[in-house]
C-alpha positions as CSV (number, residue, x, y, z in Angstrom):
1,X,268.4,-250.1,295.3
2,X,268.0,-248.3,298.8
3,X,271.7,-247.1,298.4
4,X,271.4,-246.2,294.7
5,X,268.7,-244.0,294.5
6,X,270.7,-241.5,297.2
7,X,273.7,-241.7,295.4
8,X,271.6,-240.8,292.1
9,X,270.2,-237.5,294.2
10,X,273.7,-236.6,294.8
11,X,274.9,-236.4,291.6
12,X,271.9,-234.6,290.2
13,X,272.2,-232.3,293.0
14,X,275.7,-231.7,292.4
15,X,275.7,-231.1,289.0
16,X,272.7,-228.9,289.6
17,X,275.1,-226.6,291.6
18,X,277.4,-226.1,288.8
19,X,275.0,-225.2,286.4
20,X,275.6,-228.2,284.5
21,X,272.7,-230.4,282.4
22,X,272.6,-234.0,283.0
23,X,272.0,-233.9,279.5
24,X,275.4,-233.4,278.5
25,X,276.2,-236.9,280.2
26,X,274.7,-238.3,276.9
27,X,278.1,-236.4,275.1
28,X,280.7,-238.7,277.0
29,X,280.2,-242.1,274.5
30,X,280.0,-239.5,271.9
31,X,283.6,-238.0,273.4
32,X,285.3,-241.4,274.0
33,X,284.4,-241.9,270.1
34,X,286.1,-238.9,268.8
35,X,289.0,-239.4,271.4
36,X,289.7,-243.2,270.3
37,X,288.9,-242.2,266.2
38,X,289.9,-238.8,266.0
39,X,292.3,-237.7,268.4
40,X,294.5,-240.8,269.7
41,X,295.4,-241.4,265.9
42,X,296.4,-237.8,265.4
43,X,298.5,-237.9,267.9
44,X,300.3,-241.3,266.9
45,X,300.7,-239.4,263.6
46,X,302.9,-236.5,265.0
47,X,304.8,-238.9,267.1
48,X,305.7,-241.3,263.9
49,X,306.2,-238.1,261.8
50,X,309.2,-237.4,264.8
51,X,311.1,-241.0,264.2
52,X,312.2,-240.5,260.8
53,X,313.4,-243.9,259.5
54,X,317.1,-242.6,258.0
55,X,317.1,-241.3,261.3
56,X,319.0,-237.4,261.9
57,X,316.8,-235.8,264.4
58,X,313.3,-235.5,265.2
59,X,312.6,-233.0,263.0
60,X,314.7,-234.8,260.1
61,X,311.3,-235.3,258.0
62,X,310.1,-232.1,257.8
63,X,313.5,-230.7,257.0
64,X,313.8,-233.3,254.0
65,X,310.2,-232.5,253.1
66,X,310.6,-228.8,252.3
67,X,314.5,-229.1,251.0
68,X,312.8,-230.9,248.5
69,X,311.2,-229.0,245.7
70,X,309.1,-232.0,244.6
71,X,307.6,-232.7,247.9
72,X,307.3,-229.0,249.1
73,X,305.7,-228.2,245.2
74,X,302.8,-230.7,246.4
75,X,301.7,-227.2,249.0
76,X,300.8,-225.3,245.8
77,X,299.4,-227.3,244.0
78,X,297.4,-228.6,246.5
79,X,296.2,-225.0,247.6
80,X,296.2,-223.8,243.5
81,X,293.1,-226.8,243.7
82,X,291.8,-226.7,246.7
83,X,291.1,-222.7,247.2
84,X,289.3,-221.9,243.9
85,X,287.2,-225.0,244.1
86,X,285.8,-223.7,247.5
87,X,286.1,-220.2,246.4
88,X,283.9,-220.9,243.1
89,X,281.1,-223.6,244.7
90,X,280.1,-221.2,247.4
91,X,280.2,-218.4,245.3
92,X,278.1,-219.9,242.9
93,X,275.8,-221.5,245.4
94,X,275.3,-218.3,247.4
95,X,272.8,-216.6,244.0
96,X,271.2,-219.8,243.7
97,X,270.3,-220.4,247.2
98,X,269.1,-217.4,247.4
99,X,266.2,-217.8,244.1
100,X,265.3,-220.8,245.9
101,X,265.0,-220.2,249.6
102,X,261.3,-219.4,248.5
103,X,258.5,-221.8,248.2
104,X,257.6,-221.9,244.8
105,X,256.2,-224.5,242.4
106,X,259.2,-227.4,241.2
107,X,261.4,-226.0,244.1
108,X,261.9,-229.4,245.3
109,X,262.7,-231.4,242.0
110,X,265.2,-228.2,241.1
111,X,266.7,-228.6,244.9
112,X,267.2,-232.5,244.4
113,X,268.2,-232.1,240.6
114,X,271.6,-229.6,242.1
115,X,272.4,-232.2,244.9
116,X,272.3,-235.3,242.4
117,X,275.6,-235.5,242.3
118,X,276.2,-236.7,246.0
119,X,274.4,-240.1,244.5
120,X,277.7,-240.1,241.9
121,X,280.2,-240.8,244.1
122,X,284.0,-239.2,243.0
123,X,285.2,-242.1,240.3
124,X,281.6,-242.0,238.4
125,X,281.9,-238.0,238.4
126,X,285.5,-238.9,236.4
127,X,284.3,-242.1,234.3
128,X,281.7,-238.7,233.5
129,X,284.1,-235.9,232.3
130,X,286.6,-238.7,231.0
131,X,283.6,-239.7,228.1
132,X,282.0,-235.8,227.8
133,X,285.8,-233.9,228.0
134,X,287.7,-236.6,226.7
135,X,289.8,-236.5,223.2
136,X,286.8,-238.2,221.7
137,X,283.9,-236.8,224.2
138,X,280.8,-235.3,222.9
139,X,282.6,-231.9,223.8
140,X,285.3,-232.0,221.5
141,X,283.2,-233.7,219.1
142,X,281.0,-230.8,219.0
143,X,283.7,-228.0,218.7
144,X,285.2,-229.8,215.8
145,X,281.9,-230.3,213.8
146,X,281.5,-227.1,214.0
147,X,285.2,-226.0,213.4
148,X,285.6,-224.0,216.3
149,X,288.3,-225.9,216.9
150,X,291.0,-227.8,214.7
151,X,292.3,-230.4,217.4
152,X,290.5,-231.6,220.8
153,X,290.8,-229.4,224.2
154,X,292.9,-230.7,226.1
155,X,290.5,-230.3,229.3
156,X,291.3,-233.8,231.4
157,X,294.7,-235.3,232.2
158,X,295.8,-231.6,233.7
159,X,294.6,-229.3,236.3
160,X,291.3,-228.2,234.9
161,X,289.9,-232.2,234.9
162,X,290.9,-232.0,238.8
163,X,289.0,-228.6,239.1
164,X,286.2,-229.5,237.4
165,X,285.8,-233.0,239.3
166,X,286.2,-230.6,242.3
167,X,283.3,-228.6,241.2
168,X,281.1,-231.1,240.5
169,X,281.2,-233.0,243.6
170,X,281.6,-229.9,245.9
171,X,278.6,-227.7,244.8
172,X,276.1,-229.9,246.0
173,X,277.1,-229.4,250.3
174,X,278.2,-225.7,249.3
175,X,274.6,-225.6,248.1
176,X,273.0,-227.2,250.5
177,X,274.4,-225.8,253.8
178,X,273.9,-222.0,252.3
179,X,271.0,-222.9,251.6
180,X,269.8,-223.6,254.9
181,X,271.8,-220.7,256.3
182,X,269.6,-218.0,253.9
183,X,266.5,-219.8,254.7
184,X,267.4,-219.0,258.3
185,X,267.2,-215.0,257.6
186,X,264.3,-213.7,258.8
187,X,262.7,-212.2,255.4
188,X,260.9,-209.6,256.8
189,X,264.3,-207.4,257.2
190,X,264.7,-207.4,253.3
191,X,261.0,-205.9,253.3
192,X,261.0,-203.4,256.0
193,X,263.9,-202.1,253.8
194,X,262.4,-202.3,250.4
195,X,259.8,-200.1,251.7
196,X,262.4,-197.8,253.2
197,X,263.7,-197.6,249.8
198,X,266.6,-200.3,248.9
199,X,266.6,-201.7,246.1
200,X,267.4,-205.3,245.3
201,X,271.5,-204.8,245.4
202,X,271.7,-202.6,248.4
203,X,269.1,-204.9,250.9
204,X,271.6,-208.0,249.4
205,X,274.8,-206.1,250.1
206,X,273.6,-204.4,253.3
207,X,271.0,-207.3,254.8
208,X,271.4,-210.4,253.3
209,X,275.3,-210.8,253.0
210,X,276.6,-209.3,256.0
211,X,273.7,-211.9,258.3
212,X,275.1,-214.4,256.0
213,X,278.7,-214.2,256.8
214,X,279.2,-216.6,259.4
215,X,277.5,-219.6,256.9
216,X,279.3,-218.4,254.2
217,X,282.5,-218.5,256.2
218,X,281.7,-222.3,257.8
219,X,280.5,-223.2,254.4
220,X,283.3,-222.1,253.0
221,X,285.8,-224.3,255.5
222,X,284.4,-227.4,254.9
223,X,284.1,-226.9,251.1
224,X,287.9,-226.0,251.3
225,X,288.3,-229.3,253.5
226,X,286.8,-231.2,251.3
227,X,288.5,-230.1,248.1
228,X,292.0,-230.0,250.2
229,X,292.1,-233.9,250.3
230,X,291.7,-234.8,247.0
231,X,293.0,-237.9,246.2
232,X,291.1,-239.8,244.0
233,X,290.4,-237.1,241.1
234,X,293.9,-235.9,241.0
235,X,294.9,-239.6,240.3
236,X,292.1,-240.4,237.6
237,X,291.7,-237.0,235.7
238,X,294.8,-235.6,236.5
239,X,298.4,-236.2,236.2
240,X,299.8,-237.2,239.2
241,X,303.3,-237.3,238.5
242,X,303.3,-233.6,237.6
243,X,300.6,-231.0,237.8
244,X,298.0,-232.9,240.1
245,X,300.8,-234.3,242.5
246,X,298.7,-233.0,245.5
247,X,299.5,-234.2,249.3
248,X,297.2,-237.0,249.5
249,X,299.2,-238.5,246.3
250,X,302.5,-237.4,247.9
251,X,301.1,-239.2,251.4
252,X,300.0,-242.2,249.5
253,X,303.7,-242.8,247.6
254,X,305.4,-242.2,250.8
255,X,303.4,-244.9,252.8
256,X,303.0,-247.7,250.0
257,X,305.2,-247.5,247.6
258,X,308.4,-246.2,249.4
259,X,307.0,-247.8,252.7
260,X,308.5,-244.5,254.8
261,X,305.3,-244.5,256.8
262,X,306.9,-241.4,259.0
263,X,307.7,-240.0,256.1
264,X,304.1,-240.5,255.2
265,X,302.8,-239.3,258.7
266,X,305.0,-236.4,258.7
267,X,302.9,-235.0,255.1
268,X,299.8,-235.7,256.9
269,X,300.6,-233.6,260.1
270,X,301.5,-230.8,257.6
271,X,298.2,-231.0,255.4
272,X,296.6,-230.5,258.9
273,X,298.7,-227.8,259.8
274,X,297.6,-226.2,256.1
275,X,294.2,-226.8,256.7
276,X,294.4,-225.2,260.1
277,X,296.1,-222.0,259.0
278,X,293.4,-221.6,256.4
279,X,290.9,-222.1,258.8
280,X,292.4,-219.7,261.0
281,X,292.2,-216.9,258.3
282,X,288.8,-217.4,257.5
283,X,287.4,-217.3,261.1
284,X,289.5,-214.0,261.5
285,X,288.1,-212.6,258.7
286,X,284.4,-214.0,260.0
287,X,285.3,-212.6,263.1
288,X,286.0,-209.2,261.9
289,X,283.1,-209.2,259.3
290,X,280.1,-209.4,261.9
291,X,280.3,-210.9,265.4
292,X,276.3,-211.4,265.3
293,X,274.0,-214.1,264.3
294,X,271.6,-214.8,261.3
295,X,268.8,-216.1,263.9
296,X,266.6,-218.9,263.0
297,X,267.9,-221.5,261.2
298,X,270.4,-219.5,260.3
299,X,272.3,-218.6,263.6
């Protein structure tokens, strides 16, 4: 003890001169976590992705990949899915977050009614359109009581099924994380300029938006994320084989069904790379759109 308690004031003092917290000392099993879950099997990924099994070169897979229209076609319609599902749950969050960053009467039972379907889970969200958008759902049922239509809507099976899985199960964290980037706007800015004379679109366009950027853009990235690796949607209210053959699908057929895990590996490192470059645009354009902070809650 006589020898530990020195050595204990030396560290604290030394790390004191740096300007570092021994706070942060509490981030190293947190750091040895991500390294042993996150970053040691991305890096066994890329390696595997360079051994391709028929062998030509490390670089072999991802030459085969894009020379083939069938595997490169999984790109778009991964992107044609992933982008407009982000694009439409934040845009659709960003109104409603904004009628309910109030307090008001029922705000909470309206707030848990929007997030109720994290509780589904993806595969009840599809068991859910397969029986309402089905051939025989209540939907089609309804257009063809009525005669709107003379044969069912084809609105599962294709992309729109995907989408609107997509939609479902994304809102509620779009939701949810704009919502607590409004609620950390300081409100008195909308009223100082009401009463310089802005009216409701102008202190939105001018106030609200512009110190809502950065949420809207890190909103935005994990929505897009999210929605990038769909797997299970595409292969339950999609068709897989054709229109909703999306990465993860490609990924999947690659590892277990042709067992070419570097083949496998080498579609993984590129859905990264995707996701990265996507990533990249949208903090540039976050970047470029205000460089300040929301404050509060917000910031």
């Amino acid at each position: 003890m006589a020898t530990a308690q020195p050595a204990t004031l030396v560290l604290r003092h030394r790390l004191a001169e740096r300007g570092i917290d021994r706070v942060l000392l509490l981030l190293i099993p947190a750091v040895l976590v991500l390294l042993a879950l996150f970053l040691y099997p991305m890096l066994y990924g890329v390696g595997l992705s360079l051994q391709p099994r028929a062998g030509g070169g490390m670089l072999a897979n991802y030459q085969a990949f894009f020379l083939d229209s069938y595997q490169s076609g999984t790109i778009w319609k991964t992107m044609r899915l992933a982008l407009p599902a982000a694009l439409i749950n934040v845009g659709a969050a960003v109104p409603i977050a904004y009628r309910l960053r109030g307090r008001f009467r029922g705000r909470r039972l309206l707030t848990a009614i929007l997030v109720l379907p994290v509780t589904l889970g993806t595969v009840l969200v599809a068991d859910g359109l397969l029986r309402y958008l089905g051939p025989k759902g209540w939907f089609n049922r309804v257009l063809l009581d009525l005669g709107i239509v003379d044969e069912p809507v084809r609105l599962i099976y294709n992309y729109w099924g995907v989408l609107f899985s997509l939609l479902i199960t994304g809102f509620p964290f779009a939701f949810l994380l704009v919502l607590s980037y409004m609620s950390g706007i300081d409100p008195t800015l909308e009223r100082a300029a009401a009463t310089l004379g802005a009216g409701p679109w102008q202190r939105v366009r001018h106030i609200t938006l512009p110190l809502l950027a950065p949420g809207l853009a890190t909103t935005f990235i994990l929505a897009f994320v999210l929605a990038f690796s769909v797997f299970p949607s595409a292969n339950l209210v999609g068709e897989p084989a054709n229109e909703t053959r999306v990465m993860a699908i490609a990924a999947y057929q690659a590892a277990f069904e042709k067992y070419d895990y570097s083949m496998a590996a080498t579609i993984a490192v590129l859905m990264g790379v995707f996701e990265l470059l996507v990533i990249a645009l949208v903090l540039l354009w976050r970047g470029r759109f205000y460089t300040g902070t929301t404050g509060g809650k917000g910031s």
